[in-house]
C-alpha positions in Angstrom: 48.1 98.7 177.6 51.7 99.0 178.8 52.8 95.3 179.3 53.5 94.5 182.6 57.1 94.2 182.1 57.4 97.8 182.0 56.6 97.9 185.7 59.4 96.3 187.3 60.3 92.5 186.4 63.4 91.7 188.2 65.6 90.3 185.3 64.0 93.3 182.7 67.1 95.1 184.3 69.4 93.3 182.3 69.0 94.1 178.7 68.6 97.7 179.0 71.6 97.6 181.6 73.5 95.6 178.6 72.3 98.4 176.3 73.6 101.2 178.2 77.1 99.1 178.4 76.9 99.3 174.6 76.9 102.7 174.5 79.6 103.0 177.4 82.1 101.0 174.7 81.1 103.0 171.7 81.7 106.4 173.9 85.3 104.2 174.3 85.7 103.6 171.1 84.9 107.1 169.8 87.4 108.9 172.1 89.9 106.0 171.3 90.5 104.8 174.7 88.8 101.5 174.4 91.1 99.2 176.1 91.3 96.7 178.4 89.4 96.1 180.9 86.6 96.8 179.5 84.0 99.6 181.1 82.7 97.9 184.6 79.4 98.4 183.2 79.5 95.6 180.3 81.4 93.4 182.4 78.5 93.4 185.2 75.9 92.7 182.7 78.2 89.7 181.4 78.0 88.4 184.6 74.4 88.6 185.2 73.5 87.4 181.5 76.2 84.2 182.4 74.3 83.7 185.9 70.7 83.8 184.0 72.0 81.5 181.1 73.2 78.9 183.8 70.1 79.0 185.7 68.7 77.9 182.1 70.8 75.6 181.3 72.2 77.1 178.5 75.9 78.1 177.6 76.8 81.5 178.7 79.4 83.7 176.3 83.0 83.3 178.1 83.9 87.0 177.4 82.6 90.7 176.4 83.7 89.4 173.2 81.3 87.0 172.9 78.8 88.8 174.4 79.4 91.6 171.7 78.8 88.8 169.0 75.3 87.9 170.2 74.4 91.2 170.8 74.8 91.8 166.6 71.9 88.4 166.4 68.3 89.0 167.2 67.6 88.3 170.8 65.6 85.5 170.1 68.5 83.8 169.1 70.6 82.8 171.8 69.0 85.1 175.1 68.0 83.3 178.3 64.1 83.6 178.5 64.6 85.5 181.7 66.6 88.4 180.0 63.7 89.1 177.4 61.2 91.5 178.1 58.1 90.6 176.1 58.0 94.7 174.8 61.1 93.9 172.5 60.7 91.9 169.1 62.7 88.7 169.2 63.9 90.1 165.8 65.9 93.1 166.8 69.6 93.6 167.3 71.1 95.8 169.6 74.4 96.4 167.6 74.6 96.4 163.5 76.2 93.3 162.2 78.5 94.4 160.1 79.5 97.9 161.9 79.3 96.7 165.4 77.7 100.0 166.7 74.8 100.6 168.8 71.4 100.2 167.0 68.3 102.7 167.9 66.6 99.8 169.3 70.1 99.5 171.8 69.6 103.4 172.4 66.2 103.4 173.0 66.7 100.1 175.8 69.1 102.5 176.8 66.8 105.1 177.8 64.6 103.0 180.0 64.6 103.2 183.2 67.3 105.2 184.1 68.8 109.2 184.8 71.7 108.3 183.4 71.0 107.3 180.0 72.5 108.6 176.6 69.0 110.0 176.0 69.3 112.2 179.8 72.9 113.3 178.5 71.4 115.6 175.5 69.1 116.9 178.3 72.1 118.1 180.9 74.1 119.2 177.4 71.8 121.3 176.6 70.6 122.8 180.1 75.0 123.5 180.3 74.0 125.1 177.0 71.1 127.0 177.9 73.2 128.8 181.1 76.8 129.1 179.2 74.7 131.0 176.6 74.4 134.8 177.2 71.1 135.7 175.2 68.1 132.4 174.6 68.9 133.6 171.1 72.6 132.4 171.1 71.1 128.8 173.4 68.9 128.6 170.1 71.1 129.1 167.7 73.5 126.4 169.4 70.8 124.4 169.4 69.9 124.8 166.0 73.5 124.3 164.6 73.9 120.3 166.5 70.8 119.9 164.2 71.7 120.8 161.1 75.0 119.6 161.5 75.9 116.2 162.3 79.2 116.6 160.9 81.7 119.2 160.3 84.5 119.6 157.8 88.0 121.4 157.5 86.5 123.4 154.8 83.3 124.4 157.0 85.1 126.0 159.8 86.5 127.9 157.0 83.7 129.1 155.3 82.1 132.8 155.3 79.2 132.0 157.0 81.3 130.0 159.9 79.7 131.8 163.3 83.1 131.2 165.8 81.0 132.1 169.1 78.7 129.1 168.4 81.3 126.7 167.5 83.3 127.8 170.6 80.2 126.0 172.9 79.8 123.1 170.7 83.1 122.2 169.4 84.0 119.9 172.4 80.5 117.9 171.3 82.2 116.7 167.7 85.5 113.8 167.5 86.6 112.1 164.6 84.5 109.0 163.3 85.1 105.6 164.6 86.7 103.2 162.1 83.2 101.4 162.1 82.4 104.3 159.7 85.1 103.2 157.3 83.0 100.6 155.6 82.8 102.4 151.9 82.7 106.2 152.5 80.7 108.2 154.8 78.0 111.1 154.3 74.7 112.1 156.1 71.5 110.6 154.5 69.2 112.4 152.5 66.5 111.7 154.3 66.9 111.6 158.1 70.7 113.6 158.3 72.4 111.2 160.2 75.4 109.5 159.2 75.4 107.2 156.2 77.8 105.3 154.4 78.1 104.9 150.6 79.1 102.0 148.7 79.4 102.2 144.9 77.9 105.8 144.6 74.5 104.9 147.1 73.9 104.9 150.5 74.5 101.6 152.1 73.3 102.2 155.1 72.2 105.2 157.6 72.1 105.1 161.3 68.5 106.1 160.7 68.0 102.8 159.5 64.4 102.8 157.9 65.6 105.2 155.1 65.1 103.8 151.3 68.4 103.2 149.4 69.0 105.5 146.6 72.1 107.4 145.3 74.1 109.2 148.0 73.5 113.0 146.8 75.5 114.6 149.9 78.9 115.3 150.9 82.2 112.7 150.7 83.6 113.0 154.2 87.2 112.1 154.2 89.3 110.5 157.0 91.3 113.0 159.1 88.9 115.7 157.7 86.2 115.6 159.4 84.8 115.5 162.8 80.9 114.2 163.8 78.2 114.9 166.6 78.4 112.7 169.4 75.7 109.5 169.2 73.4 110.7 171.5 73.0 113.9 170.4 72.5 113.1 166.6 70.0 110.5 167.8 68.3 112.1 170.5 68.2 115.8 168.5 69.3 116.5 165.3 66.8 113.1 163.8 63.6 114.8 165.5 64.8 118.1 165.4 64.1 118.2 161.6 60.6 117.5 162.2 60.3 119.7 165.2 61.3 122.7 163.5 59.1 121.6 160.2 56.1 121.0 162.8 56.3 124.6 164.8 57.0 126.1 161.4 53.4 124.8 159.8 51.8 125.8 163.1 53.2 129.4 163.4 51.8 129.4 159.6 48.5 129.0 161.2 49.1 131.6 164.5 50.0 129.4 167.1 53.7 129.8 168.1 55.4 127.6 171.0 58.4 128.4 173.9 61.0 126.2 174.5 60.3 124.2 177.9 63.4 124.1 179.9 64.9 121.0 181.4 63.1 118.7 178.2 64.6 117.5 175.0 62.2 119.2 172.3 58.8 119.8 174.4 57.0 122.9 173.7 54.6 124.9 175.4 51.7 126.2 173.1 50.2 129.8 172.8 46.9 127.7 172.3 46.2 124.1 172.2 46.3 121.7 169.2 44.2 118.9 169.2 42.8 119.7 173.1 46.8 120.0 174.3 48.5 122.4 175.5 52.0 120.9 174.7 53.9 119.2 171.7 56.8 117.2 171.3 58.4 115.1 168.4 59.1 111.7 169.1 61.5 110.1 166.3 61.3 106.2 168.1 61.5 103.0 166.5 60.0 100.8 170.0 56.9 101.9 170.4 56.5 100.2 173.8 59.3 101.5 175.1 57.9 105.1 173.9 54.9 104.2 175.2 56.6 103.8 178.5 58.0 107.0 178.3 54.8 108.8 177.8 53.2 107.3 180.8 54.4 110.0 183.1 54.1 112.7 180.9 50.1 114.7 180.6 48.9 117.7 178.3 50.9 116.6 175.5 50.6 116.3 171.6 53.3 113.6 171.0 54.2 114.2 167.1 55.4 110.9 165.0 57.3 111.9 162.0 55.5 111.2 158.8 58.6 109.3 157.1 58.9 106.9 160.4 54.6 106.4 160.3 55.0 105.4 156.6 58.0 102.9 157.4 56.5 101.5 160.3 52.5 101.4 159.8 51.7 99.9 163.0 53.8 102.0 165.1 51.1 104.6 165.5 48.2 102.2 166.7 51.3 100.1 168.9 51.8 103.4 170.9 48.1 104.6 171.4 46.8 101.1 172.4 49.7 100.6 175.1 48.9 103.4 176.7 46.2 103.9 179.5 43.2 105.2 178.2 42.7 107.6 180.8 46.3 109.3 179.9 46.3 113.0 179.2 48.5 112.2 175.9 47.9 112.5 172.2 50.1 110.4 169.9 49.3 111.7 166.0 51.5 111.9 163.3 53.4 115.0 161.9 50.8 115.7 159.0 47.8 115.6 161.6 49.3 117.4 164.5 50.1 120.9 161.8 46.3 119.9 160.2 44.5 120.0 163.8 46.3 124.1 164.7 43.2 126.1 164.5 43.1 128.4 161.6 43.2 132.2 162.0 42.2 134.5 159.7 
């Protein structure tokens, strides 16, 4: 079942509070106007983490500086108790060591609890999307190019098979990579198509961050000549958006097409159900109790796992399914079993 912290501890506001400060100083840093002082949002959670760590006893960090140092150690490590909600591994980090960004742990804390997370953004971006688009052909072509392209080049807006009306609604969503990115040279993964960078000819290490290591087959962006999708959107989107489309594509194959829900992030609305449910979405998540928490309020939904995130993370599945409430109008099933249970038409 859910764990009870999911339902309203006092001090469980902090970390995710903390998580969306995270992402309030990479949106700084991206735009390049990270600069003293720093967002009022980081510096409130500083001052609740120092008032929780002196009602432990402990030593508090003297500055956002600090506090962005422990954030890169696993929270087990130097968190006051009362900050740590039991649905979070005392092994993960909210921001990558070495690149001091946000990790999807940090994102998905994000999400919780709040309208106004990075995750409720994509949602708003693509509802302005939806009614600035003339035809739902043009919204889903949009919506279909922040998928596909996490990052655009010189050379691409250049090309022949450049579409000008599309970039005109999207162009405001791509900026130039944060120096973070500069550690070896960047590309987009192979395997989940987010951002990547490449160190002696193989990928390093992809925001994805469950992705094997193997030789970095895709493009060599260079600096000053290329421009990326917004966090949020490449998280939130273009990672499940792969599987999405691969998921409605192998169950149109077998007669049952979906519409576009409005208002959602990538829920569709079935001709016929699939597996008893009327509904489907792909959920690309790495905390299954948080995602667990996020299903709570949903019903009639097939809640798709990737296949390459259920082979990474074998206990994932059976973490999601057993924290939920057993009388829940919610499937969770992985991509392979969600296109095998479409019935077949002849």
């Amino acid at each position: 079942m859910i764990h009870a912290d999911l339902h309203g501890r006092a001090n469980l506001t902090i970390l995710p509070q903390l998580a969306r400060g995270l992402i309030d100083l990479g949106d700084a840093a991206r735009r390049g106007s990270l600069d003293l002082p720093y967002p009022p949002s980081i510096q409130r959670v500083l001052d609740r983490i120092v008032l929780a760590c002196l009602r432990e006893g402990r030593t508090p960090p003297s500055s956002v500086p600090e506090l962005i140092a422990w954030c890169t150690a696993p929270l087990g490590a130097r968190w006051p108790s009362s900050a740590l909600p039991g649905f979070l591994s005392a092994e993960v980090t909210l921001l990558d060591l070495r690149r001091r960004l946000p990790t999807r742990s940090c994102a998905e804390l994000a999400a919780y609890g709040s309208g106004n997370s990075a995750e409720q953004s994509v949602v708003r971006k693509l509802d302005e999307f939806a009614q600035a688009a003339s035809t739902p052909a043009l919204f889903t072509q949009c919506r279909d190019f922040l998928i596909d392209r996490v990052a655009i080049t010189n050379d691409d807006t250049r090309g022949t098979s450049w579409k000008p009306q599309i970039w005109k609604l999207v162009q405001d969503l791509y900026r130039p990579p944060v120096s973070a990115y500069a550690h070896g040279g960047l590309t987009t993964c192979p395997t989940c198509g987010l951002l990547a960078t490449v160190e002696h000819g193989r990928i390093a290490w992809c925001e994805g961050e469950i992705c094997e290591r193997g030789p970095a087959p895709g493009p060599d962006y260079k600096k000053g000549k290329v421009r990326v999708l917004d966090f949020p959107l490449r998280l939130f989107l273009s990672l499940p958006g792969r599987t999405e489309r691969a998921v409605m594509r192998r169950l149109a194959e077998r007669g049952v097409t979906g519409t576009l829900l409005p208002g959602e992030l990538g829920a569709y609305q079935l001709s016929e159900p699939v597996l008893g449910r009327s509904n489907v979405q792909v959920f690309d998540r790495v905390e299954p109790l948080l995602l667990a928490a996020q299903l709570s309020g949903r019903s009639d939904l097939l809640a798709v796992i990737p296949d390459h995130l259920a082979r990474a993370r074998p206990a994932l599945l059976k973490s999601v399914r057993d924290a939920l409430p057993p009388e829940l109008d919610v499937v969770v099933t992985t991509q392979t079993a969600a296109s095998e249970g479409a019935p077949q038409h002849a």
